[in-house]
C-alpha positions as CSV (number, residue, x, y, z in Angstrom):
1,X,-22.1,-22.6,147.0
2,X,-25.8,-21.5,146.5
3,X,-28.8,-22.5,148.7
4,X,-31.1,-23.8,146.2
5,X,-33.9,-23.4,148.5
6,X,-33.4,-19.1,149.4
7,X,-31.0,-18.5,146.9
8,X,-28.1,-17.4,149.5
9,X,-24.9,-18.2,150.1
10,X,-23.7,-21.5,151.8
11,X,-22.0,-20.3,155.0
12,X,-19.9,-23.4,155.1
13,X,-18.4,-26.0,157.6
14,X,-16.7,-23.6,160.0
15,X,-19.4,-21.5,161.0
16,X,-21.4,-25.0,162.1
17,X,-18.5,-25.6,164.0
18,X,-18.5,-22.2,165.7
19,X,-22.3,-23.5,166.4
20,X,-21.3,-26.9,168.1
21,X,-18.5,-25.6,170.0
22,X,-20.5,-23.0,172.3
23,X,-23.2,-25.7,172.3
24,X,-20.6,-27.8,174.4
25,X,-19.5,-25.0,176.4
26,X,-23.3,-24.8,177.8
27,X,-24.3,-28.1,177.9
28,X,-21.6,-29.8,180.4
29,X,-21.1,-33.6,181.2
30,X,-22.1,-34.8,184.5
31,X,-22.5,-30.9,185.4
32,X,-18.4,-30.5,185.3
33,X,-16.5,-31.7,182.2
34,X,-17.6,-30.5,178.8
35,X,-18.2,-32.5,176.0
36,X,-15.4,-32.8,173.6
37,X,-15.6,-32.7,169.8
38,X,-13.2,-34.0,167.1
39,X,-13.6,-32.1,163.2
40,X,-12.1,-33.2,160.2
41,X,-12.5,-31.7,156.7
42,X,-10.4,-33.3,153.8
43,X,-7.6,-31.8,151.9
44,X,-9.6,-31.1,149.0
45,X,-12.8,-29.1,150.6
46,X,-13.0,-25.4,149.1
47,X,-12.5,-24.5,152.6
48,X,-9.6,-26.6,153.8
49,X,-7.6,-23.1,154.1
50,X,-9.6,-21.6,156.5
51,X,-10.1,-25.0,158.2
52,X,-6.1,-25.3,158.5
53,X,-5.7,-21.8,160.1
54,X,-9.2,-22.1,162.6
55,X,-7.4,-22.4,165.8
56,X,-4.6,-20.3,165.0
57,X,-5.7,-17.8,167.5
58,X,-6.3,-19.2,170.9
59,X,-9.5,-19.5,172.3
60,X,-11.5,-20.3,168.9
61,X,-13.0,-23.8,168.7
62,X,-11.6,-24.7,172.6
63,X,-14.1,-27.5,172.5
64,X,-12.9,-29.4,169.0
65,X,-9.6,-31.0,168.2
66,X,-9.4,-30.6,164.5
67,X,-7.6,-32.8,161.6
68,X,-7.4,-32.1,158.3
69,X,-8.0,-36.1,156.3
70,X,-5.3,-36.4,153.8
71,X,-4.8,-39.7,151.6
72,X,-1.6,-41.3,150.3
73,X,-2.4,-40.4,147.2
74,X,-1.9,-36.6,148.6
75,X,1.4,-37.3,150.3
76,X,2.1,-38.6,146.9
77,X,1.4,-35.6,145.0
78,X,3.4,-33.8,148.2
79,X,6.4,-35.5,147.1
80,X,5.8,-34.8,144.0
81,X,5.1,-31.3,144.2
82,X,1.9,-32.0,141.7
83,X,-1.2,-30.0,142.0
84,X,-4.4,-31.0,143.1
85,X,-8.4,-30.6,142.7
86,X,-10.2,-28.8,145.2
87,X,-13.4,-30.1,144.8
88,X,-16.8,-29.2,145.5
89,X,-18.8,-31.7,147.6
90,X,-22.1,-31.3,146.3
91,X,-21.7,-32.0,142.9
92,X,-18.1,-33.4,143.0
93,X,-16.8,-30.9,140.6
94,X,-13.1,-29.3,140.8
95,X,-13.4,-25.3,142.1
96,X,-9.5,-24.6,141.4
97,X,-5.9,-26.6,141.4
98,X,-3.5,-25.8,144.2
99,X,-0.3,-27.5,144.7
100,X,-0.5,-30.2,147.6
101,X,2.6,-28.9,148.7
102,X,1.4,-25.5,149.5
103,X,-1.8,-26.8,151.5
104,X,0.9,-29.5,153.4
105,X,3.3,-26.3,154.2
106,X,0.6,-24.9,155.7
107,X,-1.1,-28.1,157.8
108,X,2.5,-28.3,159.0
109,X,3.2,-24.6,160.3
110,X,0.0,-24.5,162.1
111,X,0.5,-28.0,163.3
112,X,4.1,-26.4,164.8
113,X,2.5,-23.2,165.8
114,X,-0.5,-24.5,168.1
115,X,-0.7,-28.2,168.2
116,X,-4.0,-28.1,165.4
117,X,-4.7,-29.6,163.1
118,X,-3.3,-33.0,163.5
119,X,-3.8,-35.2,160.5
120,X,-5.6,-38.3,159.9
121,X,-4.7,-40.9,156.5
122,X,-8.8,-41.2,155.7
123,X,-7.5,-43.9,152.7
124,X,-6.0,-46.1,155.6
125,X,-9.2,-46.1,157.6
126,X,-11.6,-46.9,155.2
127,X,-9.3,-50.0,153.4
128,X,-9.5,-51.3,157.2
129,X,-13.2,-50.6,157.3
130,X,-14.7,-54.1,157.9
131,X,-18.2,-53.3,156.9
132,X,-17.9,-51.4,153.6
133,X,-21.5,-52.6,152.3
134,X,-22.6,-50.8,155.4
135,X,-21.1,-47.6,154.9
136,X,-17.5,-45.4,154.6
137,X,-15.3,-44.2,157.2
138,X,-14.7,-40.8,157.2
139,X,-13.7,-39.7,160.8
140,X,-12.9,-40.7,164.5
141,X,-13.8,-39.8,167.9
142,X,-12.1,-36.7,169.3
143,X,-8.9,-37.9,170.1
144,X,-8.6,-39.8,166.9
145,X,-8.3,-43.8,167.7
146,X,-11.7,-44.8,166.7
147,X,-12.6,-44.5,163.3
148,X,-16.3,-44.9,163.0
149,X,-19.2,-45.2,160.2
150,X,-21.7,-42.5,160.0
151,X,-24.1,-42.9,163.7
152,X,-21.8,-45.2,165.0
153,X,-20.4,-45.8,168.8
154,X,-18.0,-47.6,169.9
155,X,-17.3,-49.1,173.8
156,X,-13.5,-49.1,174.5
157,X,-11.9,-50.7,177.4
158,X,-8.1,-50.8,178.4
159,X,-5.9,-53.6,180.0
160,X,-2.8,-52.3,182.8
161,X,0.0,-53.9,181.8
162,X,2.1,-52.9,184.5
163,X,0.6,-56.2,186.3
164,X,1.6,-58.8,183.8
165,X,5.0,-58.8,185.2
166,X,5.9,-61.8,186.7
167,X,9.7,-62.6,187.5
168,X,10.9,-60.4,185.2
169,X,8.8,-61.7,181.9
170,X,5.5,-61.0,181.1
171,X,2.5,-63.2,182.3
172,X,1.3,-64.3,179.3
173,X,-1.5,-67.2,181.1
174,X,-2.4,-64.6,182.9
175,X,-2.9,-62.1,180.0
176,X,-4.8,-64.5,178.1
177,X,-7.3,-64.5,180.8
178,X,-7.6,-61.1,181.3
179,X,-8.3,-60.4,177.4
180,X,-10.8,-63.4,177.3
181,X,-12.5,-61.5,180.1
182,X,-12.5,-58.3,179.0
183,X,-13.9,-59.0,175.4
184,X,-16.7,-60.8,176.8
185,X,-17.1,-57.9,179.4
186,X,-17.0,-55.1,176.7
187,X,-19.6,-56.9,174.7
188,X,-21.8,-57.2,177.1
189,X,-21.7,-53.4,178.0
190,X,-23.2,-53.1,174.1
191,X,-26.0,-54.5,175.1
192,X,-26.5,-53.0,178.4
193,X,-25.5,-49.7,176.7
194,X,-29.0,-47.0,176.0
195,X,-28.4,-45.2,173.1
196,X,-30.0,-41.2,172.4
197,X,-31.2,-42.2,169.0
198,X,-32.2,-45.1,167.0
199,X,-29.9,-44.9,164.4
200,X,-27.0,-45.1,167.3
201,X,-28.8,-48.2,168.6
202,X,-28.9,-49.8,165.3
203,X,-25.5,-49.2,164.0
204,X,-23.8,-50.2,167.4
205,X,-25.7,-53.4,167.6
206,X,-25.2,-54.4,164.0
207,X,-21.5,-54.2,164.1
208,X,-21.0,-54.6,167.5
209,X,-17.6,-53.0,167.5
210,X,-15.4,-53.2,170.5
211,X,-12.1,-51.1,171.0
212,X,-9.9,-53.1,173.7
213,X,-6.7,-51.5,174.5
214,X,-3.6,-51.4,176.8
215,X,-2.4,-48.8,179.2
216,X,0.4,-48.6,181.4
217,X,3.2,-50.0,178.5
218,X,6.1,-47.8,179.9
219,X,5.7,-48.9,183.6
220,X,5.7,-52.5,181.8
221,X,9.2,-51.4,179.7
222,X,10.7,-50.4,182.8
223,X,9.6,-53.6,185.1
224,X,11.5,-55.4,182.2
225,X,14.3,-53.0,181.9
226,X,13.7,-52.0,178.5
227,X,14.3,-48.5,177.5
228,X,11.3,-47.2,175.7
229,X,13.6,-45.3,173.1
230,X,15.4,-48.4,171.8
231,X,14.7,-51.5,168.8
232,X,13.8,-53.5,171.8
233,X,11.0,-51.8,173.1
234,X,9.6,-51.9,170.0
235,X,9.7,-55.6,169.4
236,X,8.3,-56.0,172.8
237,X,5.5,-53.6,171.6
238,X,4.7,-55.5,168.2
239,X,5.5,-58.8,170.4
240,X,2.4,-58.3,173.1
241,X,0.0,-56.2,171.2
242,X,-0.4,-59.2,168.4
243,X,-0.7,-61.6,170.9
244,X,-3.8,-59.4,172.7
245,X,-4.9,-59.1,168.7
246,X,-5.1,-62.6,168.5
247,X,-6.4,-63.5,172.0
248,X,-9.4,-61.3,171.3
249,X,-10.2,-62.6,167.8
250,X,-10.4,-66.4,169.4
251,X,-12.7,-65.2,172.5
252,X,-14.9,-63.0,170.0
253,X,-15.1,-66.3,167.8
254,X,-16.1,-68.3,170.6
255,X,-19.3,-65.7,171.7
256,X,-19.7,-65.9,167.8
257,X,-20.8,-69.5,168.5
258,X,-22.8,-68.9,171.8
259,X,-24.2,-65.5,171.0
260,X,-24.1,-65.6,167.5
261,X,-22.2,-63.4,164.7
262,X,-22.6,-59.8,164.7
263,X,-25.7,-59.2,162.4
264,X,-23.7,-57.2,159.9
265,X,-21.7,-59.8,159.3
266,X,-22.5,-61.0,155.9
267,X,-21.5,-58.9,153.2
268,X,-18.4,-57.9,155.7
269,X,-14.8,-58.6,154.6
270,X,-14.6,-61.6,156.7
271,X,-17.6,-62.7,155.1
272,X,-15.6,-62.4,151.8
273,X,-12.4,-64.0,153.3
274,X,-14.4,-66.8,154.2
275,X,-13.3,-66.8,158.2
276,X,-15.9,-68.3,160.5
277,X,-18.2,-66.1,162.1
278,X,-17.1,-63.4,164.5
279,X,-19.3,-61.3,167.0
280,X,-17.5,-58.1,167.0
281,X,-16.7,-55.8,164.1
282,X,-13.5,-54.3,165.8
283,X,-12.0,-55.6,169.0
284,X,-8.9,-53.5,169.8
285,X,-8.0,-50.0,170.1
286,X,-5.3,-47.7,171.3
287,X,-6.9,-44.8,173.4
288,X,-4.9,-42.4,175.5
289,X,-6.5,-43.3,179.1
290,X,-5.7,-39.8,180.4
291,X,-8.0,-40.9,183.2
292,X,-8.2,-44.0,183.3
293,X,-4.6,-44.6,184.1
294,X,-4.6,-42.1,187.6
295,X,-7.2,-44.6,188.9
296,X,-5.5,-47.8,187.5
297,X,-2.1,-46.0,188.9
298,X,-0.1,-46.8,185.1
299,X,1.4,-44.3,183.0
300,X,-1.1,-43.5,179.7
301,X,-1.9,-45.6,176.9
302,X,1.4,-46.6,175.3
303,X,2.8,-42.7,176.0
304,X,6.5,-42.8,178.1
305,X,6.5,-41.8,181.4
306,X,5.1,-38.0,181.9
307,X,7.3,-37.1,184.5
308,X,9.7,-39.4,186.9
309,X,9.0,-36.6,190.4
310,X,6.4,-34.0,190.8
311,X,5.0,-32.1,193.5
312,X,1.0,-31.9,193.8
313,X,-0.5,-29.7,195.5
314,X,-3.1,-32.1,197.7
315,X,-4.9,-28.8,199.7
316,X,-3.9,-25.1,200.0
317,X,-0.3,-24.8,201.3
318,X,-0.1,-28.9,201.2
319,X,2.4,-30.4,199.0
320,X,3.0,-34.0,198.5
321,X,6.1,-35.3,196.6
322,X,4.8,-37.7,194.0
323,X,7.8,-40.3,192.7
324,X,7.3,-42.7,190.3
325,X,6.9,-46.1,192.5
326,X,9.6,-48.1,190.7
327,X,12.3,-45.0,190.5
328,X,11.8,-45.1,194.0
329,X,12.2,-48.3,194.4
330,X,15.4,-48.7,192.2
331,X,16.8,-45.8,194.5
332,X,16.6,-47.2,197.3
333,X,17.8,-50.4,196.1
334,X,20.7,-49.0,195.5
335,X,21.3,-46.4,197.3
336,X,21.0,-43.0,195.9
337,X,17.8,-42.2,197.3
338,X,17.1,-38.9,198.7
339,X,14.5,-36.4,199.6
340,X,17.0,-34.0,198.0
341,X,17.7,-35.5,195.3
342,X,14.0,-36.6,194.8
343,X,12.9,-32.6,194.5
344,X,16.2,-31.8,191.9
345,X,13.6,-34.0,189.8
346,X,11.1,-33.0,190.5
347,X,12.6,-29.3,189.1
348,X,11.9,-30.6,185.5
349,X,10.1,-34.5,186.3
350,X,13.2,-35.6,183.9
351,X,16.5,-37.8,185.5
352,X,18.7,-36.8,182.3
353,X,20.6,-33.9,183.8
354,X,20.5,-34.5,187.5
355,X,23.9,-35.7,189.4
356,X,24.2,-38.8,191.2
357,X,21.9,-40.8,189.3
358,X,23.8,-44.0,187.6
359,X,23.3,-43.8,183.3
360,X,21.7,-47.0,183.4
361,X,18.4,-46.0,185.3
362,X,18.7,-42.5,183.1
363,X,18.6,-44.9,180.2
364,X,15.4,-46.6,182.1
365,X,13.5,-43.6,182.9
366,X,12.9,-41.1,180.3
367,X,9.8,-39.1,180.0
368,X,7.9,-37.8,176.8
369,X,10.3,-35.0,176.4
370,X,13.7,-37.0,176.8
371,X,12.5,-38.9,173.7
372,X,13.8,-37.9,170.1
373,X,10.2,-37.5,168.3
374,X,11.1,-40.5,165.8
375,X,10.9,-43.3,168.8
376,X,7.0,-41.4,169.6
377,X,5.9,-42.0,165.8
378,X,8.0,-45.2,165.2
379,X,6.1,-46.9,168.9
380,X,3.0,-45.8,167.4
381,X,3.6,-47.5,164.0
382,X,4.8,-50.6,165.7
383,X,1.4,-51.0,167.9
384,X,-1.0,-49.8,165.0
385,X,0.4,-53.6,162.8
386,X,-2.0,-55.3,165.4
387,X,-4.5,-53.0,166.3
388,X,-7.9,-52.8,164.5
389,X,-8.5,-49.4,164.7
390,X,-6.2,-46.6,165.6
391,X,-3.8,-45.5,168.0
392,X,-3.9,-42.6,169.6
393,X,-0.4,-41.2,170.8
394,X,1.1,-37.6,170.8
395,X,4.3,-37.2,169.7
396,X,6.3,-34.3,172.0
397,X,8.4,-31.7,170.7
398,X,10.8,-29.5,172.3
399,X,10.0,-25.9,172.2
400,X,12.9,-24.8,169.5
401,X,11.1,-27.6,167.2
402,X,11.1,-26.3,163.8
403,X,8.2,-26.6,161.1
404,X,10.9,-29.0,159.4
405,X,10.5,-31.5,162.3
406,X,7.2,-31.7,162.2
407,X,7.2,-32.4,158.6
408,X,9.7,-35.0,159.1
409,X,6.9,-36.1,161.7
410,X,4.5,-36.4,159.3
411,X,6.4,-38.1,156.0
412,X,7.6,-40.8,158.9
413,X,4.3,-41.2,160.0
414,X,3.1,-42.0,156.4
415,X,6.0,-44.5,155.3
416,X,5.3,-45.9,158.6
417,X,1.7,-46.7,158.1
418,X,0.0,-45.0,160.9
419,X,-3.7,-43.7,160.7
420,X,-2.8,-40.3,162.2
421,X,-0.3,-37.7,163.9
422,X,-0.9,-35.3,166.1
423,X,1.6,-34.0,167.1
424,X,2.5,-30.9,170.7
425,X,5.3,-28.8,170.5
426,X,6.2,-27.4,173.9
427,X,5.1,-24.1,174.9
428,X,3.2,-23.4,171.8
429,X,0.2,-22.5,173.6
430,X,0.3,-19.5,176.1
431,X,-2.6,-21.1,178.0
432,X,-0.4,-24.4,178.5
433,X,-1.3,-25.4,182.2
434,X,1.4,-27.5,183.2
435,X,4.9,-26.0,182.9
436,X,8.3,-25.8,184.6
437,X,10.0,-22.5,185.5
438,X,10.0,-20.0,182.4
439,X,8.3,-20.3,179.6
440,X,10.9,-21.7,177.1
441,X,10.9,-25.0,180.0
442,X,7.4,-26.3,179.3
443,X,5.9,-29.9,179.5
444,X,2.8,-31.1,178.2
445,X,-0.5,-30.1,178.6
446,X,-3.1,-31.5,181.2
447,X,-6.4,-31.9,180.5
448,X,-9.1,-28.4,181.7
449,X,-9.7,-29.7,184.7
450,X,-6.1,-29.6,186.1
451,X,-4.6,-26.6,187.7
452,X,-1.2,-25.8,189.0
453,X,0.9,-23.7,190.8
454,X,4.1,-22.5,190.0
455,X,5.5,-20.5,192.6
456,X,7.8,-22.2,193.5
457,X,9.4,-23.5,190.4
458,X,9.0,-27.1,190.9
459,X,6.7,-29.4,188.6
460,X,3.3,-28.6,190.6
461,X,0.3,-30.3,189.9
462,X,-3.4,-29.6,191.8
463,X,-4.6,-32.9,190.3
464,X,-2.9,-36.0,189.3
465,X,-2.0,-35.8,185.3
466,X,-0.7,-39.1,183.2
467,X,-0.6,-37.6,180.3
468,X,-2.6,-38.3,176.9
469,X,-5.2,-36.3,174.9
470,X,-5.9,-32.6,176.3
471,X,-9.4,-32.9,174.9
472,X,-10.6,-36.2,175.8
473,X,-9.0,-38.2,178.6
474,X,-11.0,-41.6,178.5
């Protein structure tokens, strides 16, 4: 597109990004991590081609996770193997028709290839937008669970629910309090929170938008002896995440009455339901806790278990064998417990293929990788019916994934009704940090500031990982 003003040549979204993304490799937070960056160009932008293919080589745009916002109304003309209107967002006019099947084709081979773009359903975040006289929803954070207007922040907070266990059933008294405290402790942080810009300050404090999650939902599973790839871990899931949805709508309503509504209130779509004032916009959220969850001791947001044995390295030439505290338990219990056994483990952090270990705790304990994809998008779906926001999750894939999987992936994803996929095929990064053995035996990334050592062909780990988001790890 022409610069009116010089006459020249637009140079387009990508090269702004190219901009932003050494910008954050200067500037670092808190002098060690960098800041992280989420882009997202719709399906229909002139450039979405060259968007698609960005981080196809490794190394370009290291700072940004990328989607590409798609609607259902694209999946639609997927399906139907329609074409569709590029258009041009200055003036809204089409450029050219392309079939949405060849720009989907695409989003999914790079998607397989590298891990980016994932995808985010922009439709599905705006209809859920709860101030739409304020403004539209076009994109999240950087890992993709908080979908926010333009200027907008948002405080998130999870809840452990490893220690709501109580006799084998979950503690709901004790859950109830815990939410009731955490709302009013999250909205409080809005107002003790200092924003860099006026704008920030004005959108935060008018909607007041809180983002109150859960981590630690496979220790949980496991404490109740559900296996997380089964129908019952997924009632369990819809089971305790409406009940925090609903907890948090009464204790918002109640600082409503104290505090007062939040001030954009009218003209919002509880305004236009007719519900009795609320005081936040938003109140839950699924982030990943990639850090989080080391210093509550839980496994990550509502991802399974990352591994079940690992070695970290604590100091030069110091290992330490980290078991998961309740496989340890269970083996001494009953009886199979060994340091032996414990490093076989430890060889891949999955129990699947190692002898000795009854069926019924392999059944218990399986990691990210054990998991056939369709339980990581279908746990997803089941949490996002009671969550305000999003969810983030990523669903694994083994390394001889095909393209076809992850298109499966995505068309389960939509008939599910998530907000978003993003999906990690083992290995598909030669800078993956945290691998087993060769390089067709890969796990899951850890986030930059994680090293390892693999000399010795165990699972080693220089800093304790839980999994989640590679780019942020709130």
């Amino acid at each position: 597109d022409v610069v009116k003003s010089t006459g020249g040549i637009a140079s387009g979204p990508l090269s702004f990004m190219r901009v932003f993304d050494v910008a954050t490799d200067i500037i670092k937070q808190g002098g060690k991590r960098r800041g992280a960056n989420m882009g997202i160009l719709r399906y229909d932008h002139p450039d979405i081609f060259d968007f698609i293919t960005a981080k196809s080589t490794e190394g370009i745009l290291s700072n940004f996770n990328i989607s590409v916002a798609i609607t259902e109304e694209f999946m639609k003309a997927v399906e139907n193997d329609d074409e569709i209107d590029l258009i041009n967002p200055r003036d809204g006019k089409p450029v050219r028709r392309v079939k949405a099947r060849v720009i989907f084709d695409l989003l999914v081979y790079n998607a397989w290839k590298s891990g980016d773009p994932g995808i985010i359903f922009v439709d599905r975040l705006d209809r859920d937008n709860p101030t739409p006289h304020i403004g539209h929803i076009e994109s999240t954070n950087p890992c993709g669970e908080q979908p926010l207007l333009p200027y907008e922040a948002c405080n998130l907070g999870s809840i452990n629910l490893s220690k709501f266990v109580k006799d084998g059933k979950i503690d709901y008294e004790h859950l109830k309090e815990v939410v009731y405290t955490a709302v009013h402790f999250l909205d409080n942080v809005i107002d003790m929170s200092r924003y860099p810009l006026e704008q920030i300050d004005r959108m935060v404090r008018g909607n007041r938008k809180i983002g109150l999650g859960v981590m630690g939902f496979a220790d949980m599973l496991i404490q109740l002896g559900i296996p997380y790839n089964s129908d019952e871990a997924l009632q369990k899931a819809e089971e305790i995440m409406s009940f925090i949805s609903k907890t948090a709508k009464e204790k918002s309503r109640q600082l409503a009455e104290e505090r007062g509504a939040f001030p954009n209130f009218k003209g919002s779509v509880f305004d236009q339901r007719g519900e009795p004032p609320i005081r936040n916009a938003t109140l839950t959220t699924i982030a990943p806790t990639g850090t989080i969850s080391i210093i509550g001791g839980c496994s990550s947001g509502i991802e399974p278990l990352f591994a079940v044995v690992y070695i970290r390295n604590v100091m030069e030439g110091t290992e330490l064998l980290e078991v998961n505290p309740y496989f340890e338990r269970i083996a001494k219990e009953q009886g199979f417990y060994s340091e032996e056994l414990m490093r076989e483990v430890a060889r891949t952090g999955s129990v699947q293929h190692v002898r000795g270990i009854p069926e019924k705790v392999k059944r218990l304990f399986v990691t990210a990788h054990d998991i056939h994809p369709e339980w990581h998008v279908r746990m997803q779906a089941a949490f996002q019916k009671y969550v305000d926001n999003a969810v983030s999750k990523t669903v694994n894939l083994p390394y001889h994934a095909t393209p076809r999987d992850v298109e499966m992936i995505y068309m389960l994803g939509y008939k599910l009704g998530v907000k978003g996929i993003t999906v990690y095929r083992d290995g598909s990064k030669s800078e993956q940090v945290i691998y087993i053995g060769d390089s067709r035996n890969r796990t899951e990334t850890t986030p930059p500031s994680v090293n390892l050592n693999l000399g010795n062909g165990f699972l080693n780990v220089d800093s304790e990982y839980s999994g989640g988001c590679e780019t942020c790890t709130i």
